[in-house]
PASEBA-1860 file (N, C-alpha, C; in nm, 3 decimals):
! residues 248
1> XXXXXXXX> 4.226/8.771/4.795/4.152/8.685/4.701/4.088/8.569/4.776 ~ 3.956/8.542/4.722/3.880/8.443/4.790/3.958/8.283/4.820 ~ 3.973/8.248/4.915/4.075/8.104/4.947/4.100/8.007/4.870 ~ 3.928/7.977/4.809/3.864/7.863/4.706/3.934/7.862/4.561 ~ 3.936/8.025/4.542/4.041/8.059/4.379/4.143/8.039/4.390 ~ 4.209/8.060/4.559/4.380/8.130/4.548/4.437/7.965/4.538 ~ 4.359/7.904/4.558/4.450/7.733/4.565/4.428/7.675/4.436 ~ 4.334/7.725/4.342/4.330/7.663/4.180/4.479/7.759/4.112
9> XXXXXXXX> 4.546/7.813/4.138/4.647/7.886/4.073/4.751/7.797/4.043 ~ 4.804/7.799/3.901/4.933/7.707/3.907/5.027/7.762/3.935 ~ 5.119/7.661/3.992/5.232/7.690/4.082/5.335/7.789/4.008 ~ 5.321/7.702/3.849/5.490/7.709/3.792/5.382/7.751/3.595 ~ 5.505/7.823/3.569/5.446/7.843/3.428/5.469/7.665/3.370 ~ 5.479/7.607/3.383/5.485/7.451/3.339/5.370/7.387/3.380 ~ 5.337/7.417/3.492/5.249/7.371/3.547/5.029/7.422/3.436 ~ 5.089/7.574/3.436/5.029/7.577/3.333/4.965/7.543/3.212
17> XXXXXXXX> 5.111/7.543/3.141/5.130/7.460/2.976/5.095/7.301/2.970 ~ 5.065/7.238/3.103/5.078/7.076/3.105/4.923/7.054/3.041 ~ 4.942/6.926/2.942/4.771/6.926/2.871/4.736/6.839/2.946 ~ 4.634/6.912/2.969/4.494/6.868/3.109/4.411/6.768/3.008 ~ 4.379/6.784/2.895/4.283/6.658/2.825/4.335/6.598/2.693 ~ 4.339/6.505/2.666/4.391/6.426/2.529/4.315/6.333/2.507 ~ 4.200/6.370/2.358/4.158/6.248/2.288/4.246/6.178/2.164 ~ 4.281/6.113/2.182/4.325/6.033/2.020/4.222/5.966/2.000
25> XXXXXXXX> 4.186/5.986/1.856/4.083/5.916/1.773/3.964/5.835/1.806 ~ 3.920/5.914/1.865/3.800/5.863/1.918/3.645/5.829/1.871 ~ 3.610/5.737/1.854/3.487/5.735/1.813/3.391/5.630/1.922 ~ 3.299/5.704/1.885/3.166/5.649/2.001/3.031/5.650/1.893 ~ 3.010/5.518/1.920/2.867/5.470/1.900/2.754/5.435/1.985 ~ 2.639/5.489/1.922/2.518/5.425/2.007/2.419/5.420/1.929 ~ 2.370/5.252/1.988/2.253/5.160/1.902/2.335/5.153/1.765 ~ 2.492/5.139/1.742/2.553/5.107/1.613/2.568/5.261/1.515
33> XXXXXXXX> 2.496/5.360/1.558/2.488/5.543/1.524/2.607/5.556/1.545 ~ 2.714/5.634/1.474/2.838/5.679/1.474/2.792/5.854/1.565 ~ 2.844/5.842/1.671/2.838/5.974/1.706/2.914/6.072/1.710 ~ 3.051/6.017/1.757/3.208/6.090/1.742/3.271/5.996/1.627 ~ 3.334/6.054/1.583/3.405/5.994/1.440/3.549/6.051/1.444 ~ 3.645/5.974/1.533/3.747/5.965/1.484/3.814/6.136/1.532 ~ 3.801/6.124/1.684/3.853/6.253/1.728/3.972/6.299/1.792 ~ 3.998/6.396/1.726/4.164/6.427/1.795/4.200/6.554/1.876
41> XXXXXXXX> 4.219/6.533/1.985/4.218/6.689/2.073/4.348/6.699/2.153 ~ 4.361/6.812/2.201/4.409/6.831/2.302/4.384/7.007/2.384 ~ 4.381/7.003/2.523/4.349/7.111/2.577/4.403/7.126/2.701 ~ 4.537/7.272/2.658/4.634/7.275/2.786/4.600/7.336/2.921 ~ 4.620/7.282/3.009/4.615/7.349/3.147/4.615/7.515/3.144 ~ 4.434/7.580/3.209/4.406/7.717/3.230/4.362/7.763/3.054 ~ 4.306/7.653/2.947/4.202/7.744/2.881/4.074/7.734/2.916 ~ 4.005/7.837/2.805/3.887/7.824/2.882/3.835/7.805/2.693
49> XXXXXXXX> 3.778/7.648/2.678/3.720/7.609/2.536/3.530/7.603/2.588 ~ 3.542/7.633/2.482/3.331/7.571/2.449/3.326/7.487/2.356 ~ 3.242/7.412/2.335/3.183/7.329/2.245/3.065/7.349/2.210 ~ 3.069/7.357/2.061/2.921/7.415/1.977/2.874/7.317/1.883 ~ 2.762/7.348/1.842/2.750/7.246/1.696/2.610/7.202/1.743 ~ 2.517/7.160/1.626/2.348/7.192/1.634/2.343/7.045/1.711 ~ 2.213/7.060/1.744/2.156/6.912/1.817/2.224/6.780/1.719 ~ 2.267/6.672/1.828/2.282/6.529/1.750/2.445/6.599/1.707
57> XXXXXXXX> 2.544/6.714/1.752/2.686/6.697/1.636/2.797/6.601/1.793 ~ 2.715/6.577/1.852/2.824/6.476/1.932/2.875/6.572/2.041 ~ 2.853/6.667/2.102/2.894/6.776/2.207/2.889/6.746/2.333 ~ 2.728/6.653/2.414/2.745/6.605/2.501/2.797/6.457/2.531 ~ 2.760/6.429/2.414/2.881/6.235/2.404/3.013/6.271/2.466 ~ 3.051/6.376/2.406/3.188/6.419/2.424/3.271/6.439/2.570 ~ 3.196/6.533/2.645/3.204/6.495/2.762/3.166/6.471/2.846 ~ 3.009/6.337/2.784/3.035/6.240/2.874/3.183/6.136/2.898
65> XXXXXXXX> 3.216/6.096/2.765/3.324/6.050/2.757/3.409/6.057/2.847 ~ 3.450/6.205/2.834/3.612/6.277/2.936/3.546/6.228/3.112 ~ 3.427/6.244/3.106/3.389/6.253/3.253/3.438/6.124/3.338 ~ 3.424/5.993/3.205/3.363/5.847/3.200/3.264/5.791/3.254 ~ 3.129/5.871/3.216/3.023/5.827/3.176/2.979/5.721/3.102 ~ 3.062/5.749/2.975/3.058/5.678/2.838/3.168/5.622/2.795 ~ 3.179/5.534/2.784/3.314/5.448/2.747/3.378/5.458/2.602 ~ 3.470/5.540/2.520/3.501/5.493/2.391/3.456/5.412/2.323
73> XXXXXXXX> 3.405/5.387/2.174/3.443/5.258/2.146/3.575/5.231/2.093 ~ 3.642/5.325/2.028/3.756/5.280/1.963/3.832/5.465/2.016 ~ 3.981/5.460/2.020/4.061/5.551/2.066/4.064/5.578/2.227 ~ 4.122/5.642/2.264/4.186/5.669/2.427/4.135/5.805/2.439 ~ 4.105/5.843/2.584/4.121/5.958/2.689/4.187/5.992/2.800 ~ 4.261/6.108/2.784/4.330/6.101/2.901/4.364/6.246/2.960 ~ 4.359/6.216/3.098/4.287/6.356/3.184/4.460/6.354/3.222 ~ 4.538/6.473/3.235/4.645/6.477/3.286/4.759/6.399/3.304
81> XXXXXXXX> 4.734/6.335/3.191/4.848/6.239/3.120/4.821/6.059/3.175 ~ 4.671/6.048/3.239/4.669/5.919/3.244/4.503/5.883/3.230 ~ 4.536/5.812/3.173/4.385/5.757/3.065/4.309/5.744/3.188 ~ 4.145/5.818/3.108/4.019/5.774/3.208/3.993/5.667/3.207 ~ 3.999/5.588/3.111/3.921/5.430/3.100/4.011/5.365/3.235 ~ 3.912/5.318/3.329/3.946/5.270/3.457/4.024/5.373/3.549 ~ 4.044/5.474/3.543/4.112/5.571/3.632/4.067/5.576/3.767 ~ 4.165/5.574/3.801/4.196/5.593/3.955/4.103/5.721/4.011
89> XXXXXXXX> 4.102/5.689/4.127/3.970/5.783/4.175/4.103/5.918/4.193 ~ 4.205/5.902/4.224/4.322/6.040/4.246/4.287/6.146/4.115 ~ 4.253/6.053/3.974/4.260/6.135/3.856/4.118/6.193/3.855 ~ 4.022/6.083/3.933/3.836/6.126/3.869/3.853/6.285/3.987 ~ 3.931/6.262/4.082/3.921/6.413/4.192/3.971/6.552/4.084 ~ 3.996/6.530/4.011/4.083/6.643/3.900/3.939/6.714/3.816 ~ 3.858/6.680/3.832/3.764/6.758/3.779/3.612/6.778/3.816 ~ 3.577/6.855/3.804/3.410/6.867/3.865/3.331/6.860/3.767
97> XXXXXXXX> 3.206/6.821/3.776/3.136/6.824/3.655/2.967/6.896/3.688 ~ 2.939/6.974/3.578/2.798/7.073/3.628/2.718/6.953/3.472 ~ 2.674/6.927/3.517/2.561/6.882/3.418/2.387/6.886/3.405 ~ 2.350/6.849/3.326/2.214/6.906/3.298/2.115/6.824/3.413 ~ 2.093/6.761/3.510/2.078/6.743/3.644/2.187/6.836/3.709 ~ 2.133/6.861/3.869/2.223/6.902/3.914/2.271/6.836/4.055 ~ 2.239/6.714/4.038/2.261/6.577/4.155/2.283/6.622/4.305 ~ 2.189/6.691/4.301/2.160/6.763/4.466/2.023/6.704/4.500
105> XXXXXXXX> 2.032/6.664/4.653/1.924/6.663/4.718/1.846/6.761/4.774 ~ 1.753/6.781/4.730/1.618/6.883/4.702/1.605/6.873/4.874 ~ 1.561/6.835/4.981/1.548/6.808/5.081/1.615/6.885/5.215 ~ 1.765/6.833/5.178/1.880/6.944/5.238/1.922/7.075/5.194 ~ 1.941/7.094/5.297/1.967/7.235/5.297/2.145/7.287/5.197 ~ 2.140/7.364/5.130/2.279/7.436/5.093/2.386/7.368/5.168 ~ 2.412/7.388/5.293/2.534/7.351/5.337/2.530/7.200/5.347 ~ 2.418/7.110/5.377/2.439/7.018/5.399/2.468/6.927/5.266
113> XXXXXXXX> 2.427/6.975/5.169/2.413/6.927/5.072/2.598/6.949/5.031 ~ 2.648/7.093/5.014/2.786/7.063/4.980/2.891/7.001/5.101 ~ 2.830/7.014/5.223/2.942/6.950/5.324/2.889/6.755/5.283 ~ 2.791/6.743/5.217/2.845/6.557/5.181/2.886/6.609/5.097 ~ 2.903/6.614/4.995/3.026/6.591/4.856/3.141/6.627/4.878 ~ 3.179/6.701/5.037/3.312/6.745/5.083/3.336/6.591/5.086 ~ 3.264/6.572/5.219/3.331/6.463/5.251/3.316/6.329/5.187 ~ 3.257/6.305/5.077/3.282/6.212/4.979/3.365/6.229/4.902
121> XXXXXXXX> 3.490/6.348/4.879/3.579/6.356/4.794/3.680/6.344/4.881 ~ 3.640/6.355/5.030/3.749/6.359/5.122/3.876/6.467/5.162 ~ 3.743/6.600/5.142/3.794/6.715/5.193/3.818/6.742/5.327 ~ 3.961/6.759/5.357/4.034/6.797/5.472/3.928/6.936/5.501 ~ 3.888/6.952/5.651/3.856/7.077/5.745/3.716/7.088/5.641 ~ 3.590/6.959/5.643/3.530/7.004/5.499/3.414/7.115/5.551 ~ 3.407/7.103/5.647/3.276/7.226/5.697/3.329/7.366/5.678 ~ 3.461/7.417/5.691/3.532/7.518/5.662/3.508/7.570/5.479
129> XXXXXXXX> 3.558/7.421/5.448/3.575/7.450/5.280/3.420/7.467/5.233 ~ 3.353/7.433/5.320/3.175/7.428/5.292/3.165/7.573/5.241 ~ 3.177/7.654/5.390/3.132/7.736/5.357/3.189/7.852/5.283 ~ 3.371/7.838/5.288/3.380/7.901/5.154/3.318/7.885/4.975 ~ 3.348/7.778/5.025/3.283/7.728/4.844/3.118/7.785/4.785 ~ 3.045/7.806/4.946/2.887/7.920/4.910/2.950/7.993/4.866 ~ 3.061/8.096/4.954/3.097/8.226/4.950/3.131/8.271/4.829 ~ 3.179/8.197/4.782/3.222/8.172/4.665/3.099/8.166/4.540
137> XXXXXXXX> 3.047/8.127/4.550/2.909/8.130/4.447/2.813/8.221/4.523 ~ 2.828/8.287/4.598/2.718/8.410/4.609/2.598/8.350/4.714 ~ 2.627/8.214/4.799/2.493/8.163/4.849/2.463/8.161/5.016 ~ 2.613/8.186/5.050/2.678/8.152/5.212/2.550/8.207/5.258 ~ 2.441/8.348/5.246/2.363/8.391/5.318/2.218/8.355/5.324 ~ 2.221/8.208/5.215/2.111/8.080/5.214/2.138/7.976/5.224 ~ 2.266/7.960/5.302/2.341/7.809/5.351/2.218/7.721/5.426 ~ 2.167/7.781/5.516/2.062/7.701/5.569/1.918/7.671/5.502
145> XXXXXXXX> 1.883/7.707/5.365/1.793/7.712/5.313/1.785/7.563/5.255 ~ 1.686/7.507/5.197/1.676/7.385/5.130/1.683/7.396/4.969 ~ 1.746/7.305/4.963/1.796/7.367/4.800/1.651/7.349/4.762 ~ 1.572/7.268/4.749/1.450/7.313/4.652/1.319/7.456/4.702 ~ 1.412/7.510/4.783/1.336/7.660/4.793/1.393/7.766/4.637 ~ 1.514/7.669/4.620/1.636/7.767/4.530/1.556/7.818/4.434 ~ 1.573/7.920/4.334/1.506/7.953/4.182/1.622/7.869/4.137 ~ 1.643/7.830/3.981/1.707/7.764/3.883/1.830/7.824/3.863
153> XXXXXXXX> 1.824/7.958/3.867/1.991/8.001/3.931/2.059/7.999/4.067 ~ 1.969/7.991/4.121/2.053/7.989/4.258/2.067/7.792/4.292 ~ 2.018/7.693/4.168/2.041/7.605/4.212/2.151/7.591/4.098 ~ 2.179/7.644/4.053/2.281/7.658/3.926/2.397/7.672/3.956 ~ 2.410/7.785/4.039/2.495/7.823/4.134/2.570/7.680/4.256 ~ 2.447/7.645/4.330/2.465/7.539/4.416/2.560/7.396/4.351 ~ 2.499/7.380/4.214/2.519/7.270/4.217/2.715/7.321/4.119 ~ 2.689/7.439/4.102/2.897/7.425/4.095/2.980/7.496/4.217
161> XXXXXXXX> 2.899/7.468/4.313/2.937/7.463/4.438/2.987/7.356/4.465 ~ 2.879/7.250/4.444/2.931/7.075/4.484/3.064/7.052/4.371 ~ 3.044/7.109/4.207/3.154/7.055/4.174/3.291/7.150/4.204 ~ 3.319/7.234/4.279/3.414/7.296/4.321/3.457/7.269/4.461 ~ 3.396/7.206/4.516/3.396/7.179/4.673/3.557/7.095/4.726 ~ 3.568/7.029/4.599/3.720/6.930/4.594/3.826/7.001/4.565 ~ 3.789/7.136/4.531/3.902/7.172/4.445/3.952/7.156/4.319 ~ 3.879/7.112/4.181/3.973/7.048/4.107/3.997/7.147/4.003
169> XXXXXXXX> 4.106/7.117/3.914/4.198/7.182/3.830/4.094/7.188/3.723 ~ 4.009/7.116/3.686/3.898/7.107/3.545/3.780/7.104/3.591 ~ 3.713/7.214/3.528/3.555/7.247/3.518/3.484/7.205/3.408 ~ 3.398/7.041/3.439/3.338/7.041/3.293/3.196/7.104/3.298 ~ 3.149/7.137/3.218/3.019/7.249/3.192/2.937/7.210/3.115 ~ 2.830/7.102/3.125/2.692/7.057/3.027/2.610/7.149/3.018 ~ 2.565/7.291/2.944/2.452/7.396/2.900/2.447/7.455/3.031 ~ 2.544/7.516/3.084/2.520/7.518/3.245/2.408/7.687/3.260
177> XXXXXXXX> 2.393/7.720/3.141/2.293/7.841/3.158/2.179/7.837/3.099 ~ 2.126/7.690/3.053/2.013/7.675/2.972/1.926/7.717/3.112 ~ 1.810/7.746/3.107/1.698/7.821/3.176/1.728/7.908/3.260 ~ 1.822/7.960/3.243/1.863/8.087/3.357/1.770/8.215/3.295 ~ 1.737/8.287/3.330/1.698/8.467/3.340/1.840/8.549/3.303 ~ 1.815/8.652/3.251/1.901/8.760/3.244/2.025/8.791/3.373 ~ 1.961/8.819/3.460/2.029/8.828/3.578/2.165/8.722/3.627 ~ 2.085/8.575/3.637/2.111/8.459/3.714/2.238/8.433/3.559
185> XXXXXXXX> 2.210/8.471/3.434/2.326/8.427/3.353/2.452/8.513/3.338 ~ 2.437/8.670/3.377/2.518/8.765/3.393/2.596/8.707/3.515 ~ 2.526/8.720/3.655/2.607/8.620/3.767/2.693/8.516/3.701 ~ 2.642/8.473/3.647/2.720/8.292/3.609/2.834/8.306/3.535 ~ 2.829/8.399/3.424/2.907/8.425/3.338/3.062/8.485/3.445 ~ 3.028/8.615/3.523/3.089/8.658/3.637/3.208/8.558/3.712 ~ 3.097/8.469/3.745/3.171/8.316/3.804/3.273/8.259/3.741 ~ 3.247/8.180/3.624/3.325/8.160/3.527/3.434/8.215/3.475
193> XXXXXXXX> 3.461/8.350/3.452/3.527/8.469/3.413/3.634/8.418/3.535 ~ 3.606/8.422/3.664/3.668/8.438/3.800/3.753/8.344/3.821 ~ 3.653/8.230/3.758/3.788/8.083/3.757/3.841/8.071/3.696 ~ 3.803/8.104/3.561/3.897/8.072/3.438/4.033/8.172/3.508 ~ 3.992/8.299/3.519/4.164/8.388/3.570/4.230/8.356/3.661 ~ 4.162/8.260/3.744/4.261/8.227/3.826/4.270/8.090/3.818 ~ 4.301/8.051/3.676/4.373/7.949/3.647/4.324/7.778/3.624 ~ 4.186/7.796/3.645/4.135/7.674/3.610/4.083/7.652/3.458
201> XXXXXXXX> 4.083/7.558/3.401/4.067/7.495/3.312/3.927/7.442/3.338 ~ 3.870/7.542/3.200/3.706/7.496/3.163/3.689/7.423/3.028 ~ 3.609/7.348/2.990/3.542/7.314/2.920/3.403/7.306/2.909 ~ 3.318/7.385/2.868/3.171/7.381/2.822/3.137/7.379/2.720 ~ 3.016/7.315/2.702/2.895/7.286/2.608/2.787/7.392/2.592 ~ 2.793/7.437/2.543/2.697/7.578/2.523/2.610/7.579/2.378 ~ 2.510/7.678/2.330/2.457/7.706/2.203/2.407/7.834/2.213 ~ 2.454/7.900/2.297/2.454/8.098/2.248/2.633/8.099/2.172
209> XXXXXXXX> 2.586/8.120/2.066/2.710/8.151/2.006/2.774/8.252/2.011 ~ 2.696/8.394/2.048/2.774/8.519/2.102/2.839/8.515/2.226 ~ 2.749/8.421/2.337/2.788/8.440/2.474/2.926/8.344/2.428 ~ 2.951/8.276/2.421/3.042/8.170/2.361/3.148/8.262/2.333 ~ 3.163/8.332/2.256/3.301/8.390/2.177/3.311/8.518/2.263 ~ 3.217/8.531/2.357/3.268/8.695/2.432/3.331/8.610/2.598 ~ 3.282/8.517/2.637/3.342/8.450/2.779/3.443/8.322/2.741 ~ 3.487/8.267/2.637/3.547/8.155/2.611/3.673/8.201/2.553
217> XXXXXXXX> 3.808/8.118/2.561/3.892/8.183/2.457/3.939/8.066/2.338 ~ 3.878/7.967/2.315/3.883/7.870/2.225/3.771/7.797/2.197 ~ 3.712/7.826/2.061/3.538/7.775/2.015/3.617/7.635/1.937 ~ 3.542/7.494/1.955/3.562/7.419/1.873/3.377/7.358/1.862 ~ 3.428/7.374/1.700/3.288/7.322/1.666/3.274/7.191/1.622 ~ 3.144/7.122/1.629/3.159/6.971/1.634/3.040/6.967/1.526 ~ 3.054/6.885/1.407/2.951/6.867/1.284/2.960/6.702/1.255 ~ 2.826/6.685/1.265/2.849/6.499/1.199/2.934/6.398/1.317
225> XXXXXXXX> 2.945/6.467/1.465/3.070/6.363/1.499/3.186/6.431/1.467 ~ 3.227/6.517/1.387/3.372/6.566/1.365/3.402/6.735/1.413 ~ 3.525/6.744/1.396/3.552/6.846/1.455/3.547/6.901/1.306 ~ 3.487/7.031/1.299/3.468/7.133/1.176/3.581/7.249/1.210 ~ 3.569/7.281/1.312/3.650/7.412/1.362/3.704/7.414/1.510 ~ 3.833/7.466/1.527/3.920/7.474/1.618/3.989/7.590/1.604 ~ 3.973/7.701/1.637/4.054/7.806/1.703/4.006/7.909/1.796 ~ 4.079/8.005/1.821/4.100/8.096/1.919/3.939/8.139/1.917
233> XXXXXXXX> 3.893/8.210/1.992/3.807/8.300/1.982/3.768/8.459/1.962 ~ 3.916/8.490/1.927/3.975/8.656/1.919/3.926/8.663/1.786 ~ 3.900/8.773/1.749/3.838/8.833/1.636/3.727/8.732/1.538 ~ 3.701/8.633/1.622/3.600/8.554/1.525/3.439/8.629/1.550 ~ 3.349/8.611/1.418/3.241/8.700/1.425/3.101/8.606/1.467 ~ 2.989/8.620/1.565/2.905/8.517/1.594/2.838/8.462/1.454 ~ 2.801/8.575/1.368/2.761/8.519/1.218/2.837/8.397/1.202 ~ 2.971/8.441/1.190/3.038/8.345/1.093/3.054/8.199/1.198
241> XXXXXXXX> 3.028/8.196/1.322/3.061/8.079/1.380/2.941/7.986/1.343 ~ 2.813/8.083/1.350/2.714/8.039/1.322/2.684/7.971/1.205 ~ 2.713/8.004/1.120/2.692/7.964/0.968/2.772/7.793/1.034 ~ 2.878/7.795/1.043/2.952/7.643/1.080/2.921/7.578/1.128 ~ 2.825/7.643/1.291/2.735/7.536/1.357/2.626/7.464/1.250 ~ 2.571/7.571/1.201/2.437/7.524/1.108/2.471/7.458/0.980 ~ 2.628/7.445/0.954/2.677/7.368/0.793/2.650/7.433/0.699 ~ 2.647/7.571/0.741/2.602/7.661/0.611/2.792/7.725/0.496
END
């Protein structure tokens, strides 16, 4: 098994079960707009959740929040049992984040581009971990290329390269397949599938509601700021998730 996966594995079935994210009651405003209203979560170490719900239901507030992007206004977050608000850079290393930029320099090349974010997270042997972490996303054989030669998947690819490069236990995921092609989203999906089994803990933001309930195993839907729906993703039908996104 590829090196990059075999070290996201938890040790201990405890290690597993431990909840990787906790909101209590959270609400976030902007310009005085209620965006989250009063939210309550939790999400244990090695699922793999999405977040749905139409434009404006509070999905990317959300984790901006967890990321700490965005500051609460009222209720707590907390990544592995110790609150983000002011967290220690030991806790911000616990997760990677793919968002709708993909905060790569267009200029450098593939490797150079993930060997700095090695060594800004302060990856031990980071030219080693460099180039597993391509290998790993399918790119090691355009390491020397400049990322803005990339197409939109192969910078898609790159840029959860950089957020995997540390290693961390949580994958957060902002629309990470909006403009992909057929191809470049089958790959991605592939990817995903690969980490989630070997034990990392995802969270994404998505709005294909089929792709959603066939690669995810917990849909929570977000309406008004609130949570509408929370469960499994086993036998739920895309119709019917749909109707909930849309408030039907």
């Amino acid at each position: 098994m590829n090196a990059v996966l075999e070290q996201a594995r938890p040790a201990t079935r405890e290690a597993a079960a431990a909840v990787a994210v906790r909101f209590t009651n959270v609400t976030k405003r902007l310009d005085e707009r209620p965006v989250l209203r009063d939210i309550s979560l939790e999400i244990s170490s090695g699922e793999f959740v999405v977040l749905l719900g139409a434009n404006g239901a509070g999905k990317s507030t959300l984790l901006k929040i967890l990321v700490g992007l965005l500051p609460p206004c009222e209720g707590s977050v907390e990544l592995y049992g110790r609150p983000m608000r002011n967290a220690e850079a030991a806790t911000r290393r616990r997760f990677g984040f793919i968002g709708h930029q993909s905060m790569l320099y267009r200029d450098l090349s593939a490797r150079e581009n993930i060997l700095f974010f090695a060594r800004l997270h302060g990856v031990k042997d980071a030219a080693a971990r460099t180039d597993e972490v391509l290998r790993t996303v399918g790119l090691f054989d355009r390491a020397n290329d400049a990322a803005k030669t990339f197409s939109r998947g192969m910078t898609q690819r790159l840029s959860i390269a950089r957020a995997l490069v540390h290693n961390p236990d949580l994958i957060l995921a902002d629309e990470p397949f909006a403009g992909l092609d057929a191809r470049s989203t089958e790959g991605l999906e592939r990817l995903f599938a690969r980490l989630h089994g070997d034990g990392r803990t995802i969270v994404m933001v998505n709005h294909d509601v089929a792709q959603s309930l066939r690669i995810a195993r917990r849909v929570i839907v977000l309406s008004g700021g609130r949570i509408e729906t929370d469960r499994p993703t086993l036998g739920l039908r895309a119709d019917q998730v749909l109707a909930e996104v849309n408030g039907l």
